[in-house]
N, C-alpha and C positions, 0 to 999 in steps of 0.2 A: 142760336146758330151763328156761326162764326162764318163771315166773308173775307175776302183778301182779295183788295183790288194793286195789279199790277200796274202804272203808268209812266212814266217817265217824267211825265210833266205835272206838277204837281196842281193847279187848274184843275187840269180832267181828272185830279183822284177829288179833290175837292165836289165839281161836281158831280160826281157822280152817288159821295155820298153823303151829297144831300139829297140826290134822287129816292136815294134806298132808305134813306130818314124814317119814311113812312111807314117800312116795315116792320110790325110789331117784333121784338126779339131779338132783330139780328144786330150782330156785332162788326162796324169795319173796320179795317186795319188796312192803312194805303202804304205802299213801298214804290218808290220811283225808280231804286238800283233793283234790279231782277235778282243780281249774284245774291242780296240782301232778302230779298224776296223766298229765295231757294232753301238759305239758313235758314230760315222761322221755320218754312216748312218741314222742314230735318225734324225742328223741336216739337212741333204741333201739326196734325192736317188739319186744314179746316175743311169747312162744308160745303164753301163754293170758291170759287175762283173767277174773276174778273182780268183778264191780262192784256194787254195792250200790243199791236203786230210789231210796227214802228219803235224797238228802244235800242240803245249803242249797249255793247257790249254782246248780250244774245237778244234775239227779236222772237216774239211771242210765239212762235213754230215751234224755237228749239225749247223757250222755255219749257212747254207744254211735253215735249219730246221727253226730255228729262227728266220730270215729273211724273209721266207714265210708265218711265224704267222702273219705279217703285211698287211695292204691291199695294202699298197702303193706299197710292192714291189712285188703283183703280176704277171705286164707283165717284170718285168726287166730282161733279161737277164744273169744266172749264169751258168759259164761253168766252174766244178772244174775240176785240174789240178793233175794227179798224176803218182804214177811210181809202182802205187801197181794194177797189174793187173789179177784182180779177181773178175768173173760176179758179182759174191754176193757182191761186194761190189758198183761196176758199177750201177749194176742194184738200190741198196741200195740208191744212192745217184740221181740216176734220179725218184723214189719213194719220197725222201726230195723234189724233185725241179727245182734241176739241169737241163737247158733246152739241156746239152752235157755235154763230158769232152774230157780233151787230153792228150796224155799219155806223160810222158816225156823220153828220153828226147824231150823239145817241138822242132818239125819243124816250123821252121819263117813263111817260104809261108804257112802251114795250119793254122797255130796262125792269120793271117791278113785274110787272105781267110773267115775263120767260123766269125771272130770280124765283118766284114765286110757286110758279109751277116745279121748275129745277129743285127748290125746297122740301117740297112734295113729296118730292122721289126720295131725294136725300131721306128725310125722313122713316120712311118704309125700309129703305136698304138699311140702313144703324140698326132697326128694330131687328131684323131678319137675322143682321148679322151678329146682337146680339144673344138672340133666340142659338144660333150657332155654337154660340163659343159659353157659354152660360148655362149653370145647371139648373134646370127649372126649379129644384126643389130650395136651395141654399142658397141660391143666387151668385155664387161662386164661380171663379173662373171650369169647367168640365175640364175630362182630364187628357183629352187630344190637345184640345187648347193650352193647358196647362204647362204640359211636356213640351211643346213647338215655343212657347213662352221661355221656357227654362233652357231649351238649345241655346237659343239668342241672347240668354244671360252669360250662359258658360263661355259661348264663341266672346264674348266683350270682355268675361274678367279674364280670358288666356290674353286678348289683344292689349289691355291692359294692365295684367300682370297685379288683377286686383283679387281679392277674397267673395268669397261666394260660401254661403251655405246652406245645409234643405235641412225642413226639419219634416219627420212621416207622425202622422198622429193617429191612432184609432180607439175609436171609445171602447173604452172596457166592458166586457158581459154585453152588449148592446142587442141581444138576442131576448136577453130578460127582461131588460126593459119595454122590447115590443109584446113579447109574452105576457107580460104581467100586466101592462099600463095600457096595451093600443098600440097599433102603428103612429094613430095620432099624436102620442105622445113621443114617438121614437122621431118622429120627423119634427117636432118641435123642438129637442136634442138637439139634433142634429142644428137645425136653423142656430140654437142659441149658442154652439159651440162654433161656429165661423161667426158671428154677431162678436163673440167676447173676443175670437182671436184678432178679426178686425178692428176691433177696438188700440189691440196692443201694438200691432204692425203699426211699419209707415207706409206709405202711399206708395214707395218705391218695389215696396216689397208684394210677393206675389202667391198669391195662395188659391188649393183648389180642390177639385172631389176628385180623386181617384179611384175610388171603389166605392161600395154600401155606405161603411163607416171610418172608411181613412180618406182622410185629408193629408196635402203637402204643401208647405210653406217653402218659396225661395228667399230665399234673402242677400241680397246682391252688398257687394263692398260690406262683410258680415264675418269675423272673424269666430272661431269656432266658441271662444270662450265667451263672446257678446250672444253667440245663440243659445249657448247651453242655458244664460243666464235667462234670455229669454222664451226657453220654452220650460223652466221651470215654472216664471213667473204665472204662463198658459195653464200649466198644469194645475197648480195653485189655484187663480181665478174658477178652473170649472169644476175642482174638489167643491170649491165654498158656493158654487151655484147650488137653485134651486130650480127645481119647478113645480107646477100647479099640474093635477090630474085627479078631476074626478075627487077633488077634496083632498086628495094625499098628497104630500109633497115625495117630489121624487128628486134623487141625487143621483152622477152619473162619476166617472173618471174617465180621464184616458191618459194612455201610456204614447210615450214620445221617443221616436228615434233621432240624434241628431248627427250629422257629420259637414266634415267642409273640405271644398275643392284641394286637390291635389296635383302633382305635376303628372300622376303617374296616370289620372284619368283621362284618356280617351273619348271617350263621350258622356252622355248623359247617363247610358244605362251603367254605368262602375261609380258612379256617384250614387244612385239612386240605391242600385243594387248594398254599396256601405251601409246608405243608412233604412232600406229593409233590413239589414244583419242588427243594426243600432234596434230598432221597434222590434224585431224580435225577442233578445233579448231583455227588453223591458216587460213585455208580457209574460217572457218564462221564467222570470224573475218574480214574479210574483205583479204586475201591472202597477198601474197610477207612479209610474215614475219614469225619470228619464236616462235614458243611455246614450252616450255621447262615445261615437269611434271616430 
């Protein structure tokens, strides 16, 4: 678990994490400028927040304020810290957000106590909201989440005037395979064919379930000739797989649609919809290959 404590004065980020020293796992990171503070959060949310009322430039109300405008940092956890003790302002800042506060000066055992508890929760919401956005079977991003992922990619490479591409995948015959072998076996397919394509991705790139047996990879700053290379490479890798069933080995394919952003798209669905027309044609082609529009 990652903390981030707010202070101005660099003392009270001192201690306070040596207060939280004790707590198994967590990680802190102290910032004295807020405006600095704001950045990281941009890059990363973390799990808690610690922020101080009192700092020059914005004072822990507004920080909080502004941080709340975000979706991501809804269930996180912020408890400001102050030594000015006045409802109106209490009250003021759990109004911003603020899920507590603690007066200073801070007590250690309540400082670990509330972090701990707050931890708690944190914890249960990540799961929940993994459970959300996650397909239970492949562990892959689902495909609401998938598609709401992929808007926020598109909306960044028009802002940026960068490249974007998808690629559609779906196993070939994958009827036969549950026919012949088990569902057991069809859902181990499946597992090992987002296993290998995770393998090939980067970190940055984004892949999910969208149906039974297709999958969609985005691939952000990805030019259409770097995808095509790479969804042969995909194709390839799960030709030469194998798997185990009941003593037989069993062999699968899938055919690959690939395409990449254009001026003329509009939104998500005229991208998506290219390279359905892309995986189409790969399957009426005869399948286990790739078609690039």
């Amino acid at each position: 678990m990652n903390l981030l404590i707010v202070d101005d004065t660099p003392m009270n980020g001192k201690l306070l994490t040596g207060y939280l020293s004790e707590i198994p796992g967590l990680f802190t990171t102290t910032f004295t400028d807020p405006e600095e503070a704001l950045g990281a959060c941009d890059k990363s949310v973390p799990d808690f927040i610690l922020v101080d009322y009192l700092m020059p430039k914005i004072n822990g109300i507004e920080f909080i304020q502004r941080l709340r405008k975000q979706p991501e940092f809804d269930e996180v956890p912020i408890v400001m810290i102050t030594a000015v003790n006045e409802r109106a302002i209490l009250r003021e800042a759990l109004e911003a957000g603020a899920n507590d506060f603690l007066s200073r000066p801070v007590d250690e055992f309540e400082l670990r106590a509330r972090v701990r508890n707050m931890l708690k929760l944190r914890t249960r919401t990540l799961a929940l909201q993994e459970l959300a956005i996650s397909d239970p079977l492949t562990n892959v991003f689902n495909r609401r989440y998938f598609w709401e992922l992929v808007e926020k990619e598109l909306n960044r490479a028009r802002r940026y005037n960068a490249s974007l591409s998808i690629l559609l995948l779906d196993a070939d015959h994958f009827k036969q395979i549950n026919d012949t072998y088990g569902h057991a076996c069809g859902d181990t397919a499946l597992c090992e064919l987002c296993n290998l394509c995770r393998e090939m991705i980067r970190e940055t790139d984004i892949i999910g379930r969208i149906g039974g047996e297709e999958f969609a990879i985005c691939l952000p700053q990805t030019a259409q000739e770097d995808a095509d290379a790479l969804a042969e490479r995909i194709r390839q890798a799960i030709e030469s797989s194998t798997l185990e069933s009941a003593g037989q080995k069993v062999t699968y394919t899938v055919s690959i649609g690939v395409t990449e952003l254009s001026a003329s798209d509009l939104t998500a669905d005229d991208i998506i919809a290219r390279a359905d027309s892309a995986l189409y044609s790969a399957k009426a082609q005869g399948r286990n290959q790739v078609i690039s529009i």
